[in-house]
PQR file with spaces between the fields and no chain letter, atoms N, CA, C, O and H, PARSE charges and radii, in Angstrom:
ATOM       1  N    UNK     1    -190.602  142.025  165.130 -0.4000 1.5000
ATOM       2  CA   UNK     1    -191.640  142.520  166.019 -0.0000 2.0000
ATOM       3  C    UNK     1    -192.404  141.329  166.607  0.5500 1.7000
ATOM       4  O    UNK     1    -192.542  140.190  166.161 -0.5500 1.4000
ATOM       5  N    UNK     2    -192.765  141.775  167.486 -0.4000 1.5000
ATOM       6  CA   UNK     2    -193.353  140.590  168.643 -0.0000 2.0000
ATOM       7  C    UNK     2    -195.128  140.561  168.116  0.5500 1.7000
ATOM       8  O    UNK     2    -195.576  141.694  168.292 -0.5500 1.4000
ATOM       9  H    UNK     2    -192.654  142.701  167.849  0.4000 1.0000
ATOM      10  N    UNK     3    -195.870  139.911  167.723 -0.4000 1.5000
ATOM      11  CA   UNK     3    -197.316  139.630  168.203 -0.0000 2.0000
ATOM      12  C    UNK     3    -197.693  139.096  169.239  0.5500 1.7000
ATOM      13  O    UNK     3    -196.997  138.407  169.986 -0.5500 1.4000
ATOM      14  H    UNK     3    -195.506  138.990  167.580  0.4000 1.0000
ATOM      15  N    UNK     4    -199.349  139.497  169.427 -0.4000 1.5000
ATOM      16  CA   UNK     4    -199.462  138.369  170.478 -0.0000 2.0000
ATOM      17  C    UNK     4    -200.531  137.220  169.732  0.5500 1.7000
ATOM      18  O    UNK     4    -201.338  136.599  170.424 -0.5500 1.4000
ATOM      19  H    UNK     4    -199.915  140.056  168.821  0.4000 1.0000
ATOM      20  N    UNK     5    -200.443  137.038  168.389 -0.4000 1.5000
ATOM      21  CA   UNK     5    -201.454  136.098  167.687 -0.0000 2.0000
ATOM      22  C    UNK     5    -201.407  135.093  168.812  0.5500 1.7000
ATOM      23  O    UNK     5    -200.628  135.320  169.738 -0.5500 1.4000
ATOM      24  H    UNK     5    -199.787  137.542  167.826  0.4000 1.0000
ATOM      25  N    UNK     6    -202.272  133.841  168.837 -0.4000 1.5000
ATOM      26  CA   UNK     6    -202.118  132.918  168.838 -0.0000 2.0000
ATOM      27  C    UNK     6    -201.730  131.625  168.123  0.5500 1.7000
ATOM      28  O    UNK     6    -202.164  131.327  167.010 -0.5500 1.4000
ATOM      29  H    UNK     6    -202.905  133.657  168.085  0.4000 1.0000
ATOM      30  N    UNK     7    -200.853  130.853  168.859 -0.4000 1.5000
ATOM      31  CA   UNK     7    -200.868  129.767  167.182 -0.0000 2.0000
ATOM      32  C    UNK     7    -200.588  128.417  167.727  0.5500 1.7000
ATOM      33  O    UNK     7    -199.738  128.006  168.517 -0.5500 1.4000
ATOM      34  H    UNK     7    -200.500  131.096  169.762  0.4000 1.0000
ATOM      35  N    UNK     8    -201.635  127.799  167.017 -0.4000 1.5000
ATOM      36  CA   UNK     8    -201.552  126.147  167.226 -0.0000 2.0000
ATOM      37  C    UNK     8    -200.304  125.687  166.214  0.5500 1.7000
ATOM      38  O    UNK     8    -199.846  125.989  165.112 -0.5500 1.4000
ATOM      39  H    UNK     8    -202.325  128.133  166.375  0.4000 1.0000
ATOM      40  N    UNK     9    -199.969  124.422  167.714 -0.4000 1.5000
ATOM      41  CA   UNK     9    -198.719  123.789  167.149 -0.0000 2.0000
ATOM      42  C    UNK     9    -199.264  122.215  166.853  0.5500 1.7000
ATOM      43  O    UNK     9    -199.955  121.580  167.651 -0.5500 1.4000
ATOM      44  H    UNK     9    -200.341  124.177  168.610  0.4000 1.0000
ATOM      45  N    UNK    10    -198.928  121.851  165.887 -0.4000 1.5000
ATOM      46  CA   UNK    10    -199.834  120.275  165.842 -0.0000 2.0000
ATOM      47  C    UNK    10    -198.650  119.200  164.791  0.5500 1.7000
ATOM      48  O    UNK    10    -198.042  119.802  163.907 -0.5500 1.4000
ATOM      49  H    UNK    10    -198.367  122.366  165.239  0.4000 1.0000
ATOM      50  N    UNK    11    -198.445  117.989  164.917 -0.4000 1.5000
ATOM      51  CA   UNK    11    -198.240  117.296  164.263 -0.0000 2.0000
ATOM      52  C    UNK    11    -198.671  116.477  162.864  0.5500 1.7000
ATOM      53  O    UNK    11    -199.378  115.471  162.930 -0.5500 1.4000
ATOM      54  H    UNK    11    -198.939  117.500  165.636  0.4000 1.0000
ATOM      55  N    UNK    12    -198.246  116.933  161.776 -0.4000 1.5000
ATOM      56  CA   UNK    12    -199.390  116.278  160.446 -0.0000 2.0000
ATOM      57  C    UNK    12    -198.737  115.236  160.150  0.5500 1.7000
ATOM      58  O    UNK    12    -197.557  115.376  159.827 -0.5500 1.4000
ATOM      59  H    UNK    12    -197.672  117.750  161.723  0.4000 1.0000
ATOM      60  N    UNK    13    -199.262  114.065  160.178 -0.4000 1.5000
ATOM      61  CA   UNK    13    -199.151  112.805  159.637 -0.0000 2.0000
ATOM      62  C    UNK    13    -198.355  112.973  158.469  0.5500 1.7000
ATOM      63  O    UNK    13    -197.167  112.729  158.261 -0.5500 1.4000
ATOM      64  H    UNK    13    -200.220  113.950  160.440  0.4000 1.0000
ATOM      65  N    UNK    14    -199.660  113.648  157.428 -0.4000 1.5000
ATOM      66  CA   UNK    14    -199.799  113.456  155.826 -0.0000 2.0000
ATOM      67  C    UNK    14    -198.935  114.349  155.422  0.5500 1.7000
ATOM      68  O    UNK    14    -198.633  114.255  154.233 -0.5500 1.4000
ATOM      69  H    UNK    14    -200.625  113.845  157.597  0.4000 1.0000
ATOM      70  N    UNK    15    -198.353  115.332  156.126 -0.4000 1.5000
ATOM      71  CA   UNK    15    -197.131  116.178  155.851 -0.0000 2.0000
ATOM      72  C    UNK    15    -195.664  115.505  156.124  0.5500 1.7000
ATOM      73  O    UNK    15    -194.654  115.527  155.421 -0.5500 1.4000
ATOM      74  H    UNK    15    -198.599  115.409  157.092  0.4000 1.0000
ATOM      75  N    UNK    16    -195.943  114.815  157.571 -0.4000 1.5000
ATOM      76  CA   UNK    16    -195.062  114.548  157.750 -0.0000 2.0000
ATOM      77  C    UNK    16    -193.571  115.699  158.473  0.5500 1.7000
ATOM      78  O    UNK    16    -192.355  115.514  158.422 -0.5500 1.4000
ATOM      79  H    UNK    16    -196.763  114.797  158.142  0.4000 1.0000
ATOM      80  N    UNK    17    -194.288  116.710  159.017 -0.4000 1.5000
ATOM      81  CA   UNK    17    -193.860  117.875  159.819 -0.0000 2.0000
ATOM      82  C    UNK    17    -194.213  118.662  160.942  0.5500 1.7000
ATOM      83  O    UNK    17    -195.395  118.321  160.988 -0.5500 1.4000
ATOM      84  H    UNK    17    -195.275  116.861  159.058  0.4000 1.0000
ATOM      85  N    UNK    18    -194.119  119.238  161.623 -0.4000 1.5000
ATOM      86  CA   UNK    18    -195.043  119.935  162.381 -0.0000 2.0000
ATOM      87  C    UNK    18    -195.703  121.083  161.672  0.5500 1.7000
ATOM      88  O    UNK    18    -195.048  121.429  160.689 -0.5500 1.4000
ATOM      89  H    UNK    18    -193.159  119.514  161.585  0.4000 1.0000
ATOM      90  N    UNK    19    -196.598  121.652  161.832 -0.4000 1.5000
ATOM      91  CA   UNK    19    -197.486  122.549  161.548 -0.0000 2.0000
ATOM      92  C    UNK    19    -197.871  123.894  162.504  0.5500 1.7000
ATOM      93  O    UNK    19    -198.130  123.756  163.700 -0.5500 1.4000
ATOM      94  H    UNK    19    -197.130  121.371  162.631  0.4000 1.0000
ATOM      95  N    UNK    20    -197.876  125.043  161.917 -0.4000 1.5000
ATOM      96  CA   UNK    20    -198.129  125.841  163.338 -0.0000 2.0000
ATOM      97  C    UNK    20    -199.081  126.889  161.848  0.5500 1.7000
ATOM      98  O    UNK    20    -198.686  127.253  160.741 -0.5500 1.4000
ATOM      99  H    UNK    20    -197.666  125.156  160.946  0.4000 1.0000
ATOM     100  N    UNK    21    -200.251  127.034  162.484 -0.4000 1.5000
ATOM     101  CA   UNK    21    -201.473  127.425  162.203 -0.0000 2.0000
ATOM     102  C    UNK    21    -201.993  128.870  162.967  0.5500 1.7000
ATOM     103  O    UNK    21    -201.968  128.976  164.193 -0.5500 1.4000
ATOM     104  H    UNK    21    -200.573  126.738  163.384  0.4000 1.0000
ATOM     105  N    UNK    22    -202.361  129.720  162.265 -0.4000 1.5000
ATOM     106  CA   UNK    22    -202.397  131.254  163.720 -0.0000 2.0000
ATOM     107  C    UNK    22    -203.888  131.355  162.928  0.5500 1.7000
ATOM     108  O    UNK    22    -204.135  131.561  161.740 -0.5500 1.4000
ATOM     109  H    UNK    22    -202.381  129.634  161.269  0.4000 1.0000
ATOM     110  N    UNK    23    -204.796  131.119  164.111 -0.4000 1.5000
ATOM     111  CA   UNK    23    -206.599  130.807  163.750 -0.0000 2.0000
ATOM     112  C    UNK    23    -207.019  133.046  163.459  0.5500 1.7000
ATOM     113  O    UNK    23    -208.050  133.638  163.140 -0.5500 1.4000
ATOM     114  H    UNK    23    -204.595  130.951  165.076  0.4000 1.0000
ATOM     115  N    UNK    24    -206.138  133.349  163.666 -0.4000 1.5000
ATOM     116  CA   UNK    24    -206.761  134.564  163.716 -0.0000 2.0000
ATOM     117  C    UNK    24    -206.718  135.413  162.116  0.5500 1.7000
ATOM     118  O    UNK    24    -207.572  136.150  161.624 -0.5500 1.4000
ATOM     119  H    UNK    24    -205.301  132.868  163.925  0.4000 1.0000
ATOM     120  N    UNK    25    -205.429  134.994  161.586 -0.4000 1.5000
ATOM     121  CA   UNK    25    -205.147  135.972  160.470 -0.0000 2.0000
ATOM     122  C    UNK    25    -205.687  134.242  159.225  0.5500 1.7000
ATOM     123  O    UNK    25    -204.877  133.332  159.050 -0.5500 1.4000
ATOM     124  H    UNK    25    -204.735  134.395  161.985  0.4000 1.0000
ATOM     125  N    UNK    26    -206.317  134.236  158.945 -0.4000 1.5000
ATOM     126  CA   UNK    26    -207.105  133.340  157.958 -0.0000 2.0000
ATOM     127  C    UNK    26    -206.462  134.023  156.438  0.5500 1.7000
ATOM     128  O    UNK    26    -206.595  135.225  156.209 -0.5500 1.4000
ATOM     129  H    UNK    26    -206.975  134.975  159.087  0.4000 1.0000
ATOM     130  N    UNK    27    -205.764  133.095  155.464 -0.4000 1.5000
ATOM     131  CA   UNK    27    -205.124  131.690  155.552 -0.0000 2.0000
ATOM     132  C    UNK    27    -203.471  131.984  156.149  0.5500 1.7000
ATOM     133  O    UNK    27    -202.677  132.515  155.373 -0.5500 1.4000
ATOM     134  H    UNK    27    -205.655  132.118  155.649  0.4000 1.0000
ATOM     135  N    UNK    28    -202.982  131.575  157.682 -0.4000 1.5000
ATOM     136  CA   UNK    28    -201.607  132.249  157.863 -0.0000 2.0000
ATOM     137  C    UNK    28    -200.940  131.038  158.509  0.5500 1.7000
ATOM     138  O    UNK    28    -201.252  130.805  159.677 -0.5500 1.4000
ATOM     139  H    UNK    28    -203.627  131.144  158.313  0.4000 1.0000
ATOM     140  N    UNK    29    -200.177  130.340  157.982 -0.4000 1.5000
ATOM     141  CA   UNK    29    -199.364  129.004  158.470 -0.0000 2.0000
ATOM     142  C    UNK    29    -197.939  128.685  158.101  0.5500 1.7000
ATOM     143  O    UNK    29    -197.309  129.129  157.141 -0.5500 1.4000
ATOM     144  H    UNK    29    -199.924  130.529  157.033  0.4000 1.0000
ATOM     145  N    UNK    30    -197.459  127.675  159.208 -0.4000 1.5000
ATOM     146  CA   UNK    30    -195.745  127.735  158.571 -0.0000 2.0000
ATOM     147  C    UNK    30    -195.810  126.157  158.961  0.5500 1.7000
ATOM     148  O    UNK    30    -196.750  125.485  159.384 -0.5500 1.4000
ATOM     149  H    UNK    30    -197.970  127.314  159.988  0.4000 1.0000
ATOM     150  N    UNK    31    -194.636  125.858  158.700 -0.4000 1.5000
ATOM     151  CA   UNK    31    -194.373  124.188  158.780 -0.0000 2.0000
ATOM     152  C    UNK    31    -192.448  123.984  159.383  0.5500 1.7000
ATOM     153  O    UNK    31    -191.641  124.674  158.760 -0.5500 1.4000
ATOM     154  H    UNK    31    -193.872  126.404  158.357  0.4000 1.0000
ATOM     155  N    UNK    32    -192.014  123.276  160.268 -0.4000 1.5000
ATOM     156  CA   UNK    32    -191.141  122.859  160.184 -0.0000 2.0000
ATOM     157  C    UNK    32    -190.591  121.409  160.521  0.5500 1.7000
ATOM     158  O    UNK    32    -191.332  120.427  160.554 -0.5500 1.4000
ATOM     159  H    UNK    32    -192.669  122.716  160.774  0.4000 1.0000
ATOM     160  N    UNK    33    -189.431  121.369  160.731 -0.4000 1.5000
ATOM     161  CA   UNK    33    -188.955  119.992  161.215 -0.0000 2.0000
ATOM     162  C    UNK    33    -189.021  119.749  162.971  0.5500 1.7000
ATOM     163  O    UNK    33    -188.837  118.656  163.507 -0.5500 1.4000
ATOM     164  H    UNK    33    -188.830  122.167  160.704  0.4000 1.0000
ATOM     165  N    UNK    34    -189.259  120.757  163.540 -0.4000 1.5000
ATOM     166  CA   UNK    34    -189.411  120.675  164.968 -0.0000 2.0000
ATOM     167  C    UNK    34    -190.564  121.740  165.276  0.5500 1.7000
ATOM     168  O    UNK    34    -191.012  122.582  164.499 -0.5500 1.4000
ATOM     169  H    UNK    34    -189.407  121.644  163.104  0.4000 1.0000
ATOM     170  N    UNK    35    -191.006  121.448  166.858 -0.4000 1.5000
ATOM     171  CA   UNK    35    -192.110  122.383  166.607 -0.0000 2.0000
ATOM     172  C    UNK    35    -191.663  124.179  166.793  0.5500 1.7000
ATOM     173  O    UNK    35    -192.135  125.142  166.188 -0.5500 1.4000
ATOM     174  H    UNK    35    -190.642  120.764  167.490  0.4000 1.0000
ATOM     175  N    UNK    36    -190.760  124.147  167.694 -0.4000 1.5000
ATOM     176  CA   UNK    36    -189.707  125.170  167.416 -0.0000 2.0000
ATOM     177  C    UNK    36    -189.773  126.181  166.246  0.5500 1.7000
ATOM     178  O    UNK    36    -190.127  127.358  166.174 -0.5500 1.4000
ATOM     179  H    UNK    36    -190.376  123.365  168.186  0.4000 1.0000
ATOM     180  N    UNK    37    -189.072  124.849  164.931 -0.4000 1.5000
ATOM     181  CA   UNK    37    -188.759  125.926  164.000 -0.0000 2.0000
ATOM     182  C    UNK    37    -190.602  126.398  163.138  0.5500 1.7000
ATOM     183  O    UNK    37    -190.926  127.286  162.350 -0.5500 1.4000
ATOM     184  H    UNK    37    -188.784  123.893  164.990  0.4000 1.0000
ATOM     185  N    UNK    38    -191.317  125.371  163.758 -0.4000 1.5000
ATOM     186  CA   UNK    38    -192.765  125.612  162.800 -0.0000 2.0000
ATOM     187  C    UNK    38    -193.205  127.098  163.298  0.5500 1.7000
ATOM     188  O    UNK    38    -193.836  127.938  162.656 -0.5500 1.4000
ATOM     189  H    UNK    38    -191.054  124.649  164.398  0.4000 1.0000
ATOM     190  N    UNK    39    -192.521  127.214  165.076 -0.4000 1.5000
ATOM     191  CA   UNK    39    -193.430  128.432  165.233 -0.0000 2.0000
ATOM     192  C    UNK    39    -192.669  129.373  164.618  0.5500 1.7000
ATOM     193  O    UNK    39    -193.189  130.100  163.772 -0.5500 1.4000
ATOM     194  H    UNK    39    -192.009  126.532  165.598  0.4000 1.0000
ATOM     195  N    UNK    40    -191.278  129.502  164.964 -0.4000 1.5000
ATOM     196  CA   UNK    40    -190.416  130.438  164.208 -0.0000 2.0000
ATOM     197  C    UNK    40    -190.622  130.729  162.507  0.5500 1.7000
ATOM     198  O    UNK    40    -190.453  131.813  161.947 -0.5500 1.4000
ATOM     199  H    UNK    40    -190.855  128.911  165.651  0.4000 1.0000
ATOM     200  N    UNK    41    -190.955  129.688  161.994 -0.4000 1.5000
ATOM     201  CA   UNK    41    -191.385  130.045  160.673 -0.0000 2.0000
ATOM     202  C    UNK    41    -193.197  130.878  160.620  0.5500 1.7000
ATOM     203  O    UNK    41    -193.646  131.716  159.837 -0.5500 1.4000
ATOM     204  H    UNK    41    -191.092  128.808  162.448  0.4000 1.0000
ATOM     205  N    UNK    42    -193.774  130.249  161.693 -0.4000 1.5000
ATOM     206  CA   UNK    42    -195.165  131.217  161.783 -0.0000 2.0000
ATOM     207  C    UNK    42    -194.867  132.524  161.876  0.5500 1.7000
ATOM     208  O    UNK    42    -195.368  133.362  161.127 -0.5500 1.4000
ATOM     209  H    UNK    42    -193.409  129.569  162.328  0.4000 1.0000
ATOM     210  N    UNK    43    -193.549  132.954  163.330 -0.4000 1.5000
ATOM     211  CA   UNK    43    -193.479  134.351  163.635 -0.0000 2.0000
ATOM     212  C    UNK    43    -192.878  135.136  161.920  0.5500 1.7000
ATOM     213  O    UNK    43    -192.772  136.362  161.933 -0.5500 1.4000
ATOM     214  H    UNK    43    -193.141  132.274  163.939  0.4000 1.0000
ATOM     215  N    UNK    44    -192.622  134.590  160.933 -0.4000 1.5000
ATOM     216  CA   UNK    44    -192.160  135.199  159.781 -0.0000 2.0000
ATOM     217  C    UNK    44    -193.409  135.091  158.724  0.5500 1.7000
ATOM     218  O    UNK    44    -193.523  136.014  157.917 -0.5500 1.4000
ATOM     219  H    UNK    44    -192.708  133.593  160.923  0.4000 1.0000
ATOM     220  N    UNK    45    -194.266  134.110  158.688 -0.4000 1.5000
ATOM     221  CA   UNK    45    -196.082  134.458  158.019 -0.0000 2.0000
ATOM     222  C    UNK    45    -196.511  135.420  158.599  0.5500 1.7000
ATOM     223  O    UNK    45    -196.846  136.382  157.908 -0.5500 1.4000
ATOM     224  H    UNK    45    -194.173  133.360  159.343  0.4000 1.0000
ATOM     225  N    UNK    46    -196.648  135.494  160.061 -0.4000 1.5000
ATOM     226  CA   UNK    46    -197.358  136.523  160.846 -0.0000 2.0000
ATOM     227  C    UNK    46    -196.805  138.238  160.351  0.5500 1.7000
ATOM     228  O    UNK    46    -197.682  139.086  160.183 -0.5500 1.4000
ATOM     229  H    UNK    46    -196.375  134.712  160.622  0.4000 1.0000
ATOM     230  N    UNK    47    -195.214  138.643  160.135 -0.4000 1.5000
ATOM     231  CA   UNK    47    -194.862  139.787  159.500 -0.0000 2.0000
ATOM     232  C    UNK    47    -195.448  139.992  158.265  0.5500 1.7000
ATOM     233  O    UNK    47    -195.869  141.103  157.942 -0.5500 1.4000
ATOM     234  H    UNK    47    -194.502  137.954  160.271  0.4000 1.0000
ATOM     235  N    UNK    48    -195.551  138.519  157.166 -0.4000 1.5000
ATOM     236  CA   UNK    48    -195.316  139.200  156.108 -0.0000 2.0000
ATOM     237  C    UNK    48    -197.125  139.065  155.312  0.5500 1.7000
ATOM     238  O    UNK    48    -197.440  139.211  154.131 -0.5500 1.4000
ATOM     239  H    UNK    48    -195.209  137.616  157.428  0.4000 1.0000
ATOM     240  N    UNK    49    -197.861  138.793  156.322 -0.4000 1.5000
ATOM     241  CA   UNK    49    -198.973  138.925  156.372 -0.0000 2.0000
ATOM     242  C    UNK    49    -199.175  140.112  156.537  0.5500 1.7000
ATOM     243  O    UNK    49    -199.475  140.818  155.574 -0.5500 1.4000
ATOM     244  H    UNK    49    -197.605  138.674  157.281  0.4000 1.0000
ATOM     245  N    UNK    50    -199.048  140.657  157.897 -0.4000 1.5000
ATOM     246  CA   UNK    50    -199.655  141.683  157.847 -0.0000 2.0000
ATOM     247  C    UNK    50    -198.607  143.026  157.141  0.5500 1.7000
ATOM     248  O    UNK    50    -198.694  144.225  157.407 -0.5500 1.4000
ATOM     249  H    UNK    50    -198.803  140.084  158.679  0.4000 1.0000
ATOM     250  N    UNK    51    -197.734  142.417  156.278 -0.4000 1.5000
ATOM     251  CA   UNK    51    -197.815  143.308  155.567 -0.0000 2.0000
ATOM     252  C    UNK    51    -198.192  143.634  154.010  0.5500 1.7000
ATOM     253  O    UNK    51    -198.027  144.597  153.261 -0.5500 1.4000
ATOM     254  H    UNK    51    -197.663  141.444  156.062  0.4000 1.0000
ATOM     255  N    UNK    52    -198.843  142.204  153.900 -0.4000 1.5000
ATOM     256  CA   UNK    52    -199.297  142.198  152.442 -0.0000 2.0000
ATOM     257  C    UNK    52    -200.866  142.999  152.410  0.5500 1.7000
ATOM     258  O    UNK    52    -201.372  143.619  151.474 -0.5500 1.4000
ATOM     259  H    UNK    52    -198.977  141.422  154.508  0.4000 1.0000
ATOM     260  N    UNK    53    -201.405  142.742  153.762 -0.4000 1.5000
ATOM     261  CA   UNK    53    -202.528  143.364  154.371 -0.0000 2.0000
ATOM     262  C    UNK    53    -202.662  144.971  154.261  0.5500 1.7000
ATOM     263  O    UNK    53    -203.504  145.685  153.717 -0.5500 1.4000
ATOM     264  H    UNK    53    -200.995  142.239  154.522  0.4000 1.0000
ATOM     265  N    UNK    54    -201.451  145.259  155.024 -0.4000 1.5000
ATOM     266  CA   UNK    54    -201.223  146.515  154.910 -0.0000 2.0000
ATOM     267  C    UNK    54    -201.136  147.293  153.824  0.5500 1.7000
ATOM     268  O    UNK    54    -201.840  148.259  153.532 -0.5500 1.4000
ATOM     269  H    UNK    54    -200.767  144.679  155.466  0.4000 1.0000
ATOM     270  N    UNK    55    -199.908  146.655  153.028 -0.4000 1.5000
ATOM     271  CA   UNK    55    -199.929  147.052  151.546 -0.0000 2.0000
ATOM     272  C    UNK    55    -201.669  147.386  150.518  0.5500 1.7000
ATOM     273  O    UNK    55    -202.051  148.208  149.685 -0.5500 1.4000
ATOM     274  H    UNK    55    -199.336  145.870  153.265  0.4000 1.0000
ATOM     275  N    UNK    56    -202.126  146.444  151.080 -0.4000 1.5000
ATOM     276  CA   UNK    56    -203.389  145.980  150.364 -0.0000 2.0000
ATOM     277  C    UNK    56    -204.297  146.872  150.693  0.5500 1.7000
ATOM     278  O    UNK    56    -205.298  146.878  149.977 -0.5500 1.4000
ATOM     279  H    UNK    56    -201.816  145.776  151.756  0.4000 1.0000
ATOM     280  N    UNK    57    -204.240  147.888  151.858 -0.4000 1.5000
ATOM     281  CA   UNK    57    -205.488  148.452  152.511 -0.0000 2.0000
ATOM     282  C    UNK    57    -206.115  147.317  153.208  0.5500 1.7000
ATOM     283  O    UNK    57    -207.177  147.721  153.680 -0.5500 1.4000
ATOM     284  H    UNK    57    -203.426  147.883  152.440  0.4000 1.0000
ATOM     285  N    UNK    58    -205.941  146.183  153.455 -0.4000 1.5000
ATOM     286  CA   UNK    58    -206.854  145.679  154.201 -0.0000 2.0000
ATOM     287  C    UNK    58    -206.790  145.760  155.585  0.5500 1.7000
ATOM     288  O    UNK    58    -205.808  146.229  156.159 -0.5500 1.4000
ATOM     289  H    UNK    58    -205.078  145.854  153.071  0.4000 1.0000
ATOM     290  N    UNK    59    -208.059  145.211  156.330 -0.4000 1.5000
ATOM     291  CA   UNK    59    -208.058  145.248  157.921 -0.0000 2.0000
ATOM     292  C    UNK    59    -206.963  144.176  158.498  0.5500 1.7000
ATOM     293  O    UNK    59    -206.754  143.146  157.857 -0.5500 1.4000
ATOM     294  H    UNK    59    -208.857  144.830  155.863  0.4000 1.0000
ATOM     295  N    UNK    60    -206.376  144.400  159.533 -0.4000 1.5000
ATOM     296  CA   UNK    60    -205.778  143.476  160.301 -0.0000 2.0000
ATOM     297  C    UNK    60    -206.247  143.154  161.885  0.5500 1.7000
ATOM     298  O    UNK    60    -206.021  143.733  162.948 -0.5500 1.4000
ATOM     299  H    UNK    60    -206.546  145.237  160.053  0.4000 1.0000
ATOM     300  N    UNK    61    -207.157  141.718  161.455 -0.4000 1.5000
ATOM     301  CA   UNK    61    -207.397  142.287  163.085 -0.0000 2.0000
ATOM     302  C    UNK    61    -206.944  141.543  164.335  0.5500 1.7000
ATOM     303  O    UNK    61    -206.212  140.564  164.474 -0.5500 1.4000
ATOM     304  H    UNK    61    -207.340  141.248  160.591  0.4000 1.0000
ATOM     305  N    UNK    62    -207.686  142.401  165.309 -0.4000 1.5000
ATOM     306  CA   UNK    62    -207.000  141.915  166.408 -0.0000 2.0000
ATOM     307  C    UNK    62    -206.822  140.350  167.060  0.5500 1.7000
ATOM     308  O    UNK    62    -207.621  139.415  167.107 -0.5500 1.4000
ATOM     309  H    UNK    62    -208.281  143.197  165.196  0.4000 1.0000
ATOM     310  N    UNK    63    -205.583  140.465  167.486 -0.4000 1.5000
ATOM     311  CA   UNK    63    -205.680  138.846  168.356 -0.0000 2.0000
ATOM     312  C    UNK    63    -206.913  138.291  169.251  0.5500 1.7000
ATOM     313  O    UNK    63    -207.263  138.854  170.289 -0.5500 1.4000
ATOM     314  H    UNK    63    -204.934  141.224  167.448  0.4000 1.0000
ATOM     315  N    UNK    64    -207.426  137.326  168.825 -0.4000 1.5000
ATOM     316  CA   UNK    64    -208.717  137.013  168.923 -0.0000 2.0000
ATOM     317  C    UNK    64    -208.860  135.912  169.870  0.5500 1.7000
ATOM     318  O    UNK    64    -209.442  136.045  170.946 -0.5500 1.4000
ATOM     319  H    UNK    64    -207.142  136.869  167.983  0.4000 1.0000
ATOM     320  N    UNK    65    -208.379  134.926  169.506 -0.4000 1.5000
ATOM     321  CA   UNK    65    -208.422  133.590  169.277 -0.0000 2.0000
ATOM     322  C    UNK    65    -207.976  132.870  170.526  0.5500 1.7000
ATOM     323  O    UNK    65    -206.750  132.968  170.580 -0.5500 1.4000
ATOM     324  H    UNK    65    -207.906  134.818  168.631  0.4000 1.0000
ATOM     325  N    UNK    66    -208.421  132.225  171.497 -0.4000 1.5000
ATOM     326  CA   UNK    66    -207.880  131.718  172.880 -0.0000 2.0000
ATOM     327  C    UNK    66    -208.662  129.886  172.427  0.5500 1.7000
ATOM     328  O    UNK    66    -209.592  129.382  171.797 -0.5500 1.4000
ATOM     329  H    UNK    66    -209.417  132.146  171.453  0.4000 1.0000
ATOM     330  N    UNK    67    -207.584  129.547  173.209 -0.4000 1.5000
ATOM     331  CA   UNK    67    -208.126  128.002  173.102 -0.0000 2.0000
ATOM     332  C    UNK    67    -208.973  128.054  174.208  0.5500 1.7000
ATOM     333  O    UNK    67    -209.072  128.790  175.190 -0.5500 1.4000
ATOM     334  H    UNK    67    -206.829  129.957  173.721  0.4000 1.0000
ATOM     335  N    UNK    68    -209.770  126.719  173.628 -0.4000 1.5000
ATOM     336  CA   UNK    68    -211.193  126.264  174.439 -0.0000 2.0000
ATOM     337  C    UNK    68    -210.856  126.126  176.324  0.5500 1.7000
ATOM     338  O    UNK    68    -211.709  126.205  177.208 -0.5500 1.4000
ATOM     339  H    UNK    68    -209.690  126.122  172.830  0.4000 1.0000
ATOM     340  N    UNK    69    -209.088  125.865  176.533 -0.4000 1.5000
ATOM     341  CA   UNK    69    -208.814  125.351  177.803 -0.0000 2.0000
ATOM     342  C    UNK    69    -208.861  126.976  178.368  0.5500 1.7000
ATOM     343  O    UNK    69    -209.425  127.131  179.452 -0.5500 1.4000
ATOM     344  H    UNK    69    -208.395  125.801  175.815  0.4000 1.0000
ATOM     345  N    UNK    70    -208.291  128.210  177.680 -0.4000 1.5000
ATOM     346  CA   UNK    70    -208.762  129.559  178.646 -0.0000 2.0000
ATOM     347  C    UNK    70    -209.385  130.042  178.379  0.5500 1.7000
ATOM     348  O    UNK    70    -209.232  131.178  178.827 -0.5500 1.4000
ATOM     349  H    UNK    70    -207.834  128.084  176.800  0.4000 1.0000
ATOM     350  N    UNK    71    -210.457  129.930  177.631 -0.4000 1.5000
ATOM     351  CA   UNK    71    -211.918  130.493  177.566 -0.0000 2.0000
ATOM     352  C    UNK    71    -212.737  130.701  178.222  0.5500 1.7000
ATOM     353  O    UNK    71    -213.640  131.448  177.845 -0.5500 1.4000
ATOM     354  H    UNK    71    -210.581  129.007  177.267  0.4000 1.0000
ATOM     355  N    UNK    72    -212.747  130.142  179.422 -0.4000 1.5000
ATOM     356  CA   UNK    72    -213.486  129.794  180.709 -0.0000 2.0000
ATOM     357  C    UNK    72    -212.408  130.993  182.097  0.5500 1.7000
ATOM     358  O    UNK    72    -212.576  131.309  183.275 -0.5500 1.4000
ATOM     359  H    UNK    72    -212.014  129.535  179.728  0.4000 1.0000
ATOM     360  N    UNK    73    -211.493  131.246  181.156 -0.4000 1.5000
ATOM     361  CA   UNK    73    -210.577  131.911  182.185 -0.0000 2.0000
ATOM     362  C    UNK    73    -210.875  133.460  182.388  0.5500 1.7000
ATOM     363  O    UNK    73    -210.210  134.117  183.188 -0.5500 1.4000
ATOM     364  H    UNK    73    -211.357  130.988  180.199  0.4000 1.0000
């Protein structure tokens, strides 16, 4: 299934991988060897988040999160 989270893609030094971070579902992150596979590993946190959520009764909420560059948009 498709979201429309948002998710930062960033380079970590101290990892030594790329990093892809989704600011909306707090704590929800993946890591790979390209930034590619970091997001592709996010789009598989992002499922199994919200279904531990789900499971849980908890809220899931909505896509929130826009960077500072379309905020103004």
């Amino acid at each position: 299934m498709q979201h429309r989270y948002h998710i930062n893609v960033f380079w970590s030094a101290a990892d030594e991988c790329w990093i892809a971070d989704v600011p909306d579902l707090k704590p929800c992150s993946a890591h790979g060897d390209t930034p590619e596979e970091a997001i592709a590993e996010a789009q598989v946190a992002i499922e199994l988040w919200i279904e531990t959520a789900t499971d849980r009764g908890l809220p899931i909420p909505e896509p929130r999160y826009r960077p500072a560059i379309y905020a103004a948009a």
